[in-house]
C-alpha beads as a LAMMPS data file, in Angstrom:
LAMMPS data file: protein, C-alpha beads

73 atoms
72 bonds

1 atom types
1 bond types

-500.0 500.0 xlo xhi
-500.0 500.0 ylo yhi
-500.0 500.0 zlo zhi

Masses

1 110.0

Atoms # bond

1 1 1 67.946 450.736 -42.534
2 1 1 71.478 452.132 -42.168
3 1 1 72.339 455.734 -42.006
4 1 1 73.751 456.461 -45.377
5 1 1 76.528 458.773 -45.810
6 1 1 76.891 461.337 -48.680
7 1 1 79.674 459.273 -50.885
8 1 1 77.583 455.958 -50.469
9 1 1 74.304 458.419 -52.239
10 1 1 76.423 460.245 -54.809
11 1 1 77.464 456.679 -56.325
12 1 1 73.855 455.403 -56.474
13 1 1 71.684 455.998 -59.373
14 1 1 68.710 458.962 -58.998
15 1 1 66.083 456.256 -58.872
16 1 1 67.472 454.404 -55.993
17 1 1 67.908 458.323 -54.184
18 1 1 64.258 458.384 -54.529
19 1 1 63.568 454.960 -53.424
20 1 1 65.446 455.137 -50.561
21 1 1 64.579 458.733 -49.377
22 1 1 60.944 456.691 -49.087
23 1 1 62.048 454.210 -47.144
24 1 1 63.788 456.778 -44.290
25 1 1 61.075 458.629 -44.625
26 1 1 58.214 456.073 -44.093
27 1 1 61.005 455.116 -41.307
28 1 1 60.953 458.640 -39.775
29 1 1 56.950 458.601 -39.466
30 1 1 57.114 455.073 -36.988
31 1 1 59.821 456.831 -35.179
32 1 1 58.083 460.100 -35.324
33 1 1 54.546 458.272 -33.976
34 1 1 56.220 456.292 -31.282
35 1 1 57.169 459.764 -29.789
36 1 1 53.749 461.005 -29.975
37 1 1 52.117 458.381 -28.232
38 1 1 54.347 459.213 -25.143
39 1 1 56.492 455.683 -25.926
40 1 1 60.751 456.133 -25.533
41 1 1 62.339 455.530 -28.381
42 1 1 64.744 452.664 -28.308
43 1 1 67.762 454.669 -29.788
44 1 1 67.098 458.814 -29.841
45 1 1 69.922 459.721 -31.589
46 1 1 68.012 457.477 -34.230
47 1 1 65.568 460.279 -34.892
48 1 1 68.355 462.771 -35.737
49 1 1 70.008 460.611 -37.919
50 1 1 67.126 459.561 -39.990
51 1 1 66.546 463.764 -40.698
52 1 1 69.460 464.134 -41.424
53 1 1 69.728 461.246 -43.950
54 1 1 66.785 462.156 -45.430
55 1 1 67.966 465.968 -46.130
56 1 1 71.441 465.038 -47.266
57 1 1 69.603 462.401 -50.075
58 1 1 67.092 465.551 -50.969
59 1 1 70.316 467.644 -51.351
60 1 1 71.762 465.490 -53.248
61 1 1 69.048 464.708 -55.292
62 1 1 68.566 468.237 -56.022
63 1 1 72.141 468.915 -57.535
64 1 1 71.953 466.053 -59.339
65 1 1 68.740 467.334 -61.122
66 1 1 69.981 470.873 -61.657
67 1 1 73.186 469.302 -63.209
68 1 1 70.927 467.035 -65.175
69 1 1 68.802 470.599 -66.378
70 1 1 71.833 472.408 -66.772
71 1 1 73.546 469.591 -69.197
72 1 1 70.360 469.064 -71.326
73 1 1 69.833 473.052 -72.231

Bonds

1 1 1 2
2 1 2 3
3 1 3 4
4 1 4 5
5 1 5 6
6 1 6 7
7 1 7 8
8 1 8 9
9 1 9 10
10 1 10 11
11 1 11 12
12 1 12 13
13 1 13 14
14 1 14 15
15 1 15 16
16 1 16 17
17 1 17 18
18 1 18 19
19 1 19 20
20 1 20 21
21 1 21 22
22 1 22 23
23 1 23 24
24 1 24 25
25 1 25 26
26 1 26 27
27 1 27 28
28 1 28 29
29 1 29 30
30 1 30 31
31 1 31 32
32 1 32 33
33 1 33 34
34 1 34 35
35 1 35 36
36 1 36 37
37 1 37 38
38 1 38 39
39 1 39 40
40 1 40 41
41 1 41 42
42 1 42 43
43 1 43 44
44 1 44 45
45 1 45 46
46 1 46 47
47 1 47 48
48 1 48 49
49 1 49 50
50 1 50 51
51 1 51 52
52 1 52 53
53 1 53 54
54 1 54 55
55 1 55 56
56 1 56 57
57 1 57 58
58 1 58 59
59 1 59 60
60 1 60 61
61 1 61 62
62 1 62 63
63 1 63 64
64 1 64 65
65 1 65 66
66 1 66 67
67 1 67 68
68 1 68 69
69 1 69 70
70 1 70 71
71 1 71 72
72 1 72 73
């Protein structure tokens, strides 16, 4: 999966956010397990990336459900 940047999220639709935020995430536990079990991770910098990712889609996802809130009141 590639590392999505913030203008590639803001033009998808709030469903696909939440898809994909499960996808890195489920992604993120493999990576996450591999390190536990002692094994090297083929790319390291992976790891960061996939956190990061994942926060900037559950920022994302936030503002766009306060704007949603905020235009429905």
């Amino acid at each position: 999966m590639a590392i999505l940047r913030s203008e590639e999220i803001r033009d998808m639709p709030l469903e696909e956010m939440v898809e994909k935020r499960g996808e890195l995430r489920a992604e993120y536990s493999k990576e996450q397990a591999l390190l536990a079990t002692g094994t090297a991770p083929e790319n390291p910098g992976r790891i960061r990336a996939l956190r990061r990712t994942i926060a900037r889609l559950n920022t994302i996802i936030q503002q766009r459900e306060e704007q949603e809130r905020l235009n429905n009141e």
